[in-house]
C-alpha positions in Angstrom: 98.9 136.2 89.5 96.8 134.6 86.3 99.0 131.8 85.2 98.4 131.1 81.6 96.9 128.1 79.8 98.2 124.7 79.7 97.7 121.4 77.5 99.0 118.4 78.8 99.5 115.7 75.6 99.2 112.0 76.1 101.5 109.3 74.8 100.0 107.3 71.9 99.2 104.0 72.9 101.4 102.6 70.2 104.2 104.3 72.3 103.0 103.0 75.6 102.7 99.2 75.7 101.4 97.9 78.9 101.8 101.1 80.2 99.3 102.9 78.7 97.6 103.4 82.3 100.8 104.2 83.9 101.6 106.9 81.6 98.2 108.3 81.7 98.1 108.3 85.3 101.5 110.2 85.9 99.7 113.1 83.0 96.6 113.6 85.3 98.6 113.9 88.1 100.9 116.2 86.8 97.7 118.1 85.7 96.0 117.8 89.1 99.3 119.4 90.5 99.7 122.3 88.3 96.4 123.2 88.5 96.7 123.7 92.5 99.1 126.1 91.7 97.0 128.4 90.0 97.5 126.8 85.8 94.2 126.2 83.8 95.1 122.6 82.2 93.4 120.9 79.6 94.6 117.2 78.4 94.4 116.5 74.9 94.9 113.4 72.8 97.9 113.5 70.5 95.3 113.3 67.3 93.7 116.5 68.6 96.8 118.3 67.7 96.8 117.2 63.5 94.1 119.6 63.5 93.5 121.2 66.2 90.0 123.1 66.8 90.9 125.4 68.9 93.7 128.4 69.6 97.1 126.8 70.6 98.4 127.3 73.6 101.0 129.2 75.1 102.5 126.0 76.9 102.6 122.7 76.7 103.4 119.3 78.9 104.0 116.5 76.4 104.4 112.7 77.1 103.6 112.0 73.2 106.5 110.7 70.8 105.1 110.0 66.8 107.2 112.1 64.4 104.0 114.0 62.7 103.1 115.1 65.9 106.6 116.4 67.4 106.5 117.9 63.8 103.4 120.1 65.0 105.1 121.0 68.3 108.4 122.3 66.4 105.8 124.8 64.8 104.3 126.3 68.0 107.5 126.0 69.7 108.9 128.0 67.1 105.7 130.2 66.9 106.6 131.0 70.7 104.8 128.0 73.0 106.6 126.7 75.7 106.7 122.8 75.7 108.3 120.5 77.7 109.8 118.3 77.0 111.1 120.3 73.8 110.4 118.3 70.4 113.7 118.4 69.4 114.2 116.4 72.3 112.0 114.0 72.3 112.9 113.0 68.6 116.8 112.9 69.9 115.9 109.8 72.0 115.2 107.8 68.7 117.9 105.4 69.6 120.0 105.9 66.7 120.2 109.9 67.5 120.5 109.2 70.7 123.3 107.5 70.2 125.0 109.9 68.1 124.5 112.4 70.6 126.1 110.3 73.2 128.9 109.8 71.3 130.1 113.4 71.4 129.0 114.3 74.8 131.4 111.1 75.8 128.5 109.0 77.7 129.5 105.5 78.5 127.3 103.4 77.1 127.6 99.1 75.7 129.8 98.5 72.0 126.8 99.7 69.6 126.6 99.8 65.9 123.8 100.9 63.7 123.4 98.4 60.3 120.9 98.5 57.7 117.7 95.4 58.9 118.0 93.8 54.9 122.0 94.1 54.6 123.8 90.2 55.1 126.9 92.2 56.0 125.9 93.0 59.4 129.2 95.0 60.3 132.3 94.4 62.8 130.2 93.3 65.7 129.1 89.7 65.0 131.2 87.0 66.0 130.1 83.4 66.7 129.0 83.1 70.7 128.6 86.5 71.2 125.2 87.7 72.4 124.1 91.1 71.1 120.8 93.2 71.5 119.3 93.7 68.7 117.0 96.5 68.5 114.8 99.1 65.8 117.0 102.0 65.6 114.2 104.9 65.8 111.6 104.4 68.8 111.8 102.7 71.9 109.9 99.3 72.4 106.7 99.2 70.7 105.7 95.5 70.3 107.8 92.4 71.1 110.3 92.0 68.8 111.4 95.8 68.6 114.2 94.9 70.8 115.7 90.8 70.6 118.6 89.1 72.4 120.4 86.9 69.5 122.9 84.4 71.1 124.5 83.0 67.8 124.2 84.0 64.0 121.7 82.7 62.8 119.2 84.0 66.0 120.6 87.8 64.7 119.5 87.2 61.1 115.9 86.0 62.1 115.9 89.4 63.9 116.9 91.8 61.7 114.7 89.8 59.0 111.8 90.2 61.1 112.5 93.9 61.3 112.7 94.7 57.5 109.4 92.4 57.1 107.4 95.3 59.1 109.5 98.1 57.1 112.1 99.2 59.6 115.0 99.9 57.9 117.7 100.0 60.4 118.7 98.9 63.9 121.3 98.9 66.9 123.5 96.2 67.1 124.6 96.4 70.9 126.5 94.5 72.9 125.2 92.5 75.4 126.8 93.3 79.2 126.6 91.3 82.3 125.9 92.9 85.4 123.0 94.7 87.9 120.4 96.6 85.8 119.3 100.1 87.6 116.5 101.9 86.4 116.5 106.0 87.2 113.9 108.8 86.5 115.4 112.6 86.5 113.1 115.9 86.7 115.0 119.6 86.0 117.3 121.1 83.5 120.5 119.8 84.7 122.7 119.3 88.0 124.1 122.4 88.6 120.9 124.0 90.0 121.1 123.2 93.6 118.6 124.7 96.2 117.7 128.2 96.3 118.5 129.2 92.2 116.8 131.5 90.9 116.8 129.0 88.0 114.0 127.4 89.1 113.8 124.5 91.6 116.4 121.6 92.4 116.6 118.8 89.9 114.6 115.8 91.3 116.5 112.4 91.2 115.7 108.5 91.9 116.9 105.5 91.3 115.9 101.5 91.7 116.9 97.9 90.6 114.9 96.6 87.8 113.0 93.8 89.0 112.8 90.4 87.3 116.4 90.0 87.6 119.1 87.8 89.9 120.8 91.2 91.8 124.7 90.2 91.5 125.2 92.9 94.2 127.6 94.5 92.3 129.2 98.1 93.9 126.6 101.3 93.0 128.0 104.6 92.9 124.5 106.4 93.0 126.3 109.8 92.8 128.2 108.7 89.8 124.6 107.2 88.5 123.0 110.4 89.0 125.9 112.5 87.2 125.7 109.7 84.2 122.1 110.3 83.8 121.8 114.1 84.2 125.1 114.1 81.6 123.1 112.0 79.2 119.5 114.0 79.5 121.4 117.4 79.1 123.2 115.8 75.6 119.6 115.6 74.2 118.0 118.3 76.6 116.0 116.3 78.3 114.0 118.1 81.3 111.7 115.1 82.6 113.2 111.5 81.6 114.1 108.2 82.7 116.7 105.7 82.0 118.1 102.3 82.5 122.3 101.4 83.4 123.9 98.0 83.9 126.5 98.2 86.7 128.9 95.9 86.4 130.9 93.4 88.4 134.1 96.2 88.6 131.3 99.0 89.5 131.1 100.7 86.0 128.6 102.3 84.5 126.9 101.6 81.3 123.9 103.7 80.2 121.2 101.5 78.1 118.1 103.6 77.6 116.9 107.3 78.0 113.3 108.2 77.7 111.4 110.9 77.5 108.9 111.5 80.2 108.7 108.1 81.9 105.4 106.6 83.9 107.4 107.1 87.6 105.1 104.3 88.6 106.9 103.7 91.7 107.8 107.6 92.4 104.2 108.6 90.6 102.5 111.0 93.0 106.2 112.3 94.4 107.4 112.9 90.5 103.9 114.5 89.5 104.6 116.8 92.4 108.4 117.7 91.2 107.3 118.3 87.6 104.8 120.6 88.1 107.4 122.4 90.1 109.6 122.3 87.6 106.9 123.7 84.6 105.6 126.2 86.8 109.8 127.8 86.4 109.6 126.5 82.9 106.1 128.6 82.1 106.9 131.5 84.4 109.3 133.4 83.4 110.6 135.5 86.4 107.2 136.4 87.6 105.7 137.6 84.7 103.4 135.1 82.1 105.3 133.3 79.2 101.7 133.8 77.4 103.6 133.9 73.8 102.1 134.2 70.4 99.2 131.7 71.6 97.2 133.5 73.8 
C-alpha cells in the first residue's frame, strides 16, 4: 500500500538547550522507523517552513515549538495535513496555558500563580522564608534564568527583574515542594486504548528518577503516575510528551512539567519505535491514505 509523504520538523535550537543532539537524534530515528514501514520522510528545519519551496505535505511529525511557526502548522492543519503533535497543542504547554488547562481538567499540580515580571505587588504567594519557583510563563527552559529558585524576597525580585530586562512580561510563581522528582515520557492518544483497538496501537509509557538528586525513597504509585500523566497530556492533547512529578513524603502526586515531544534519551531507540507506531494509526486512516489537500 503507497503510504504518503512525511516531514519530520526539528526543534529550534533556542528550544533545545543542551539537548540539541538529543532531540535531533530521537527525529532521525523516528524517521529511520517510519520509513521501514513503507513512509517517504523528509526532515526539514523549522525556517524551511516560513517559506517553504516546495508542496506541503499531507503529514507532519513536529518536535518544533516558536509561535510563528506553530502559526504555519495551524494553516495546513486546517488546510487538511495531519501533524502530530497538533499546534494547538504544542502552544497549550506554554506554561501559563498549561496551567489553565490543568486547572479545569482537575490535575494536581504545586500552589501556582501567574504575576506580571515589572509589577512590586507580586500577589498572595510571597511570604518571608518561603521558597518559590520562579519561572517565564510562556516556553519551557530556554537559557538559565528562565526558571530560578528564590528562597527570600529580595532573591524573587532579582528574578522577576531579570525577566522584564529581556522583555518577558509574565511568569509562574510556584511553590516549591519537597519530595522524590520522577521524570515520565508517554506515546498514544490516551489510556483507554488497550491492546488490540482498532484505535490504533497501545499507548507507550515509562517512567525514571531524575538524577542529580538525594532519592528520599518516598512510596511511587506508578499506576497512579501513569493515570496523572496520560490525564494531563489528554487536557492539552498531547499524543507524544514527557513530564516531570514530585512524589512526596505521604506518596502524592504533584505534576511539574509537560512537554511536547521529549528527547527519550534513555528510552531513545525503544520510543522512536512506539512513535512511528503510533503515526503510522495517526496517517492511516483505516487502511486507506490520509493524503489531504497536500498531495
Amino acid at each position: 500500500m503507497r503510504r504518503p509523504p512525511v516531514w519530520g520538523i526539528f526543534r529550534e535550537r533556542l528550544h533545545s538547550p543542551g539537548r540539541e543532539s538529543d532531540d535531533a537524534e530521537i527525529l532521525r530515528l523516528t524517521a529511520k522507523a517510519l520509513e521501514a514501514r513503507g513512509f517517504p520522510v523528509t526532515l526539514k528545519d523549522p525556517t524551511e517552513l516560513r517559506e517553504p519551496t516546495e508542496p506541503r505535505p499531507p503529514a507532519l511529525f513536529v518536535m518544533c515549538e516558536a509561535l510563528d511557526v506553530l502559526r504555519v502548522l495551524a494553516e495546513w492543519e486546517s488546510a487538511g495535513a495531519r501533524v502530530v503533535n497538533r499546534p494547538r497543542s504544542v502552544l497549550d504547554t506554554y506554561r501559563e496555558r498549561m496551567l489553565t488547562r490543568w486547572r479545569h481538567a482537575a490535575i494536581s499540580f504545586p500552589a501556582s500563580e501567574v504575576v506580571a515580571t515589572d509589577d512590586p505587588r507580586f500577589g498572595q504567594m510571597v511570604s518571608p522564608g518561603r521558597p518559590l519557583w520562579v519561572k517565564r510563563a510562556d516556553v519551557h527552559n530556554t537559557q538559565e534564568g528562565d526558571v530560578v529558585l528564590a528562597d527570600s524576597p529580595d532573591q524573587l525580585t532579582e528574578a522577576l527583574t531579570a525577566l522584564a530586562y529581556r522583555g518577558i512580561r509574565r511568569a509562574v510563581l510556584q511553590a516549591h515542594v519537597d519530595g522524590d522528582l520522577v521524570k515520565f515520557y508517554g506515546i498514544g492518544a490516551g489510556s483507554d486504548r488497550g491492546p488490540g483497538s482498532d484505535r490504533g496501537p497501545a499507548p507507550w509509557f515509562r517512567s525514571f528518577y531524575h538524577r542529580d538528586q538525594v532519592l528520599r525513597g518516598h512510596p511511587l504509585d506508578s499506576s497512579a503516575l501513569a493515570a496523572l500523566g496520560w490525564r494531563a497530556a489528554m487536557a492539552l492533547g498531547l499524543e507524544v510528551f514527557g513530564g516531570d512529578a514530585i512524589v512526596t513524603a505521604g506518596g502524592d502526586l504533584l505534576l511539574l512539567d509537560l512537554n511536547a515531544w521529549p528527547s527519550f534519551a534513555l528510552y531513545r531507540e525503544e520510543a522512536a519505535e512506539a512513535i512511528a507506531s503510533h503515526l503510522q494509526a495517526r496517517f492511516l486512516d483505516g487502511g486507506r491514505e490520509a493524503l489531504g489537500p497536500g498531495r
